[in-house]
C-alpha positions as CSV (number, residue, x, y, z in Angstrom):
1,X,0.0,0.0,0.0
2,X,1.4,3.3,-1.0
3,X,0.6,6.5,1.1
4,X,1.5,10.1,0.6
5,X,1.9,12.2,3.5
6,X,2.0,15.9,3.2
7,X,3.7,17.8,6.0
8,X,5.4,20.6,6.3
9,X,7.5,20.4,9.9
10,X,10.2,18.5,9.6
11,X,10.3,16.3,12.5
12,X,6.4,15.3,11.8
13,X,7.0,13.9,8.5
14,X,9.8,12.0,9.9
15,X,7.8,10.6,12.7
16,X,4.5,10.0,9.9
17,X,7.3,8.2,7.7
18,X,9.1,6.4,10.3
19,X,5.4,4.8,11.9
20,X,3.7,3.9,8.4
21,X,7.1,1.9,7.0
22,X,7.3,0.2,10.2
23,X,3.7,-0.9,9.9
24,X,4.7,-2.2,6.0
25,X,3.6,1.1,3.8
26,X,5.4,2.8,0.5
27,X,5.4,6.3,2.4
28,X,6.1,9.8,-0.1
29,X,6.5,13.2,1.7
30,X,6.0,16.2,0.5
31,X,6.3,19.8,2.9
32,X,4.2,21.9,0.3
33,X,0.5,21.4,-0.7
34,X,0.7,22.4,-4.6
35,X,3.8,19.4,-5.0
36,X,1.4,17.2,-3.3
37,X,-1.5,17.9,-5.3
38,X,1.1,17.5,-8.0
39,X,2.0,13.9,-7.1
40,X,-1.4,12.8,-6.2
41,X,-2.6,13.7,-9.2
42,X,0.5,12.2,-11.3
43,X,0.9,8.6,-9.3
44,X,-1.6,6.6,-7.5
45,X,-2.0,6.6,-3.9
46,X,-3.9,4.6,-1.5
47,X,-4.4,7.2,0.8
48,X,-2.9,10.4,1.5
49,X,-2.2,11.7,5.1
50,X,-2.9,15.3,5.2
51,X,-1.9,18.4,7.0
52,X,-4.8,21.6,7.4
53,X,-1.4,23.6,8.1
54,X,0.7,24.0,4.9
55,X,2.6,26.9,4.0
56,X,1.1,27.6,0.3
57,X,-2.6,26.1,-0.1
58,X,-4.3,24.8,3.6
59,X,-5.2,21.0,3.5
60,X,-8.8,21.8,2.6
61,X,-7.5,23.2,-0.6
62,X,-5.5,20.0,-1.6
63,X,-8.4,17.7,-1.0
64,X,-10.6,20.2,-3.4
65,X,-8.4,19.9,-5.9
66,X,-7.5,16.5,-6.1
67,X,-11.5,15.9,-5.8
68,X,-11.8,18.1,-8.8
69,X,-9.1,16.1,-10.0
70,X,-10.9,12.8,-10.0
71,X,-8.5,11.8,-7.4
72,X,-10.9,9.6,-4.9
73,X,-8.2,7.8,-2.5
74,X,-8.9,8.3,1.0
75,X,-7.6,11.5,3.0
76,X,-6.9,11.4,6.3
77,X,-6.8,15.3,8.0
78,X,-4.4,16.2,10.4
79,X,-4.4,19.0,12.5
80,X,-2.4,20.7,15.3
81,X,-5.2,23.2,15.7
82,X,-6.6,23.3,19.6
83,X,-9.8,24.3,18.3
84,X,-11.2,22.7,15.1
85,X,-13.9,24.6,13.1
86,X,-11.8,24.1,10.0
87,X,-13.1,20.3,10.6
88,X,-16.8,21.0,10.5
89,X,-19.5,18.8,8.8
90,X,-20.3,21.3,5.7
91,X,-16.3,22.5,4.8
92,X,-15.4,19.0,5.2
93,X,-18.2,17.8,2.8
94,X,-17.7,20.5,0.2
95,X,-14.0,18.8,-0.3
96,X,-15.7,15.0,0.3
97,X,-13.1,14.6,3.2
98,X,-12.4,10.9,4.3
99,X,-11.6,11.5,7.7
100,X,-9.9,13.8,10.3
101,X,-8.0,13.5,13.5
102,X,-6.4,16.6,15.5
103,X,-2.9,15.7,16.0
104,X,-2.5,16.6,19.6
105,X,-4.6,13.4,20.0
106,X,-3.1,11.5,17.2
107,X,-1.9,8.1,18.1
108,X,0.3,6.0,16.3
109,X,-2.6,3.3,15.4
110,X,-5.4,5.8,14.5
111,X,-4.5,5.0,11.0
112,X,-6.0,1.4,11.7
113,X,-9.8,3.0,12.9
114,X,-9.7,5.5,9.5
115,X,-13.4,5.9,8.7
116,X,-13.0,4.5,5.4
117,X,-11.7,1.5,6.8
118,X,-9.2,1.2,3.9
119,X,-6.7,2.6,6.0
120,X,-6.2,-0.2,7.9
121,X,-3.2,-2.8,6.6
């Protein structure tokens, strides 16, 4: 199973990388949401683990566009955010979002409970 996780701190992706290979995944990272709108919509993923907090376009705009991209893999949102009304029922519609977990919370197996239950290895 490939997965593309798009991050933009450093020692994040690392940690995002480091858990998923250990678990048996193909893991791409990429720190800026245009190149990972890029690569999602130039190789196929299984899922993409997403960032709301990128430095060029916020995760909600890289979901958009690979949805107006055809691109229907699962997404997985991540956020640092204490308080979450970027994760609300109609924003996260409009962009079909898979599922979301603030990453304060985020535990290393959350991945195995995605919504989609695709996720899971």
């Amino acid at each position: 199973m490939r997965l593309l996780a798009v991050e933009d701190t450093p020692k994040m992706a690392a940690l995002l990388q480091r858990a998923f290979r250990e678990d048996g995944y193909a893991v791409d990272v990429q720190a800026s949401g245009n190149e990972a709108v890029w690569m999602a919509s130039e190789c196929d993923f299984d899922a993409v683990i997403l960032d709301v907090g990128l430095p060029d376009i916020d995760g909600f705009d890289v979901c958009r566009q690979l949805r107006e991209r055809a691109r229907w893999m699962p997404i997985l949102m991540l956020t640092a955010r204490e308080a979450v009304p970027d994760l609300s029922v109609p924003r996260s519609a409009s962009t079909a979002l898979t599922s979301k977990v603030a990453r304060p919370a985020f535990r290393r197996d959350d991945h195995r409970s995605c919504a989609c239950g695709s996720c899971s290895s």
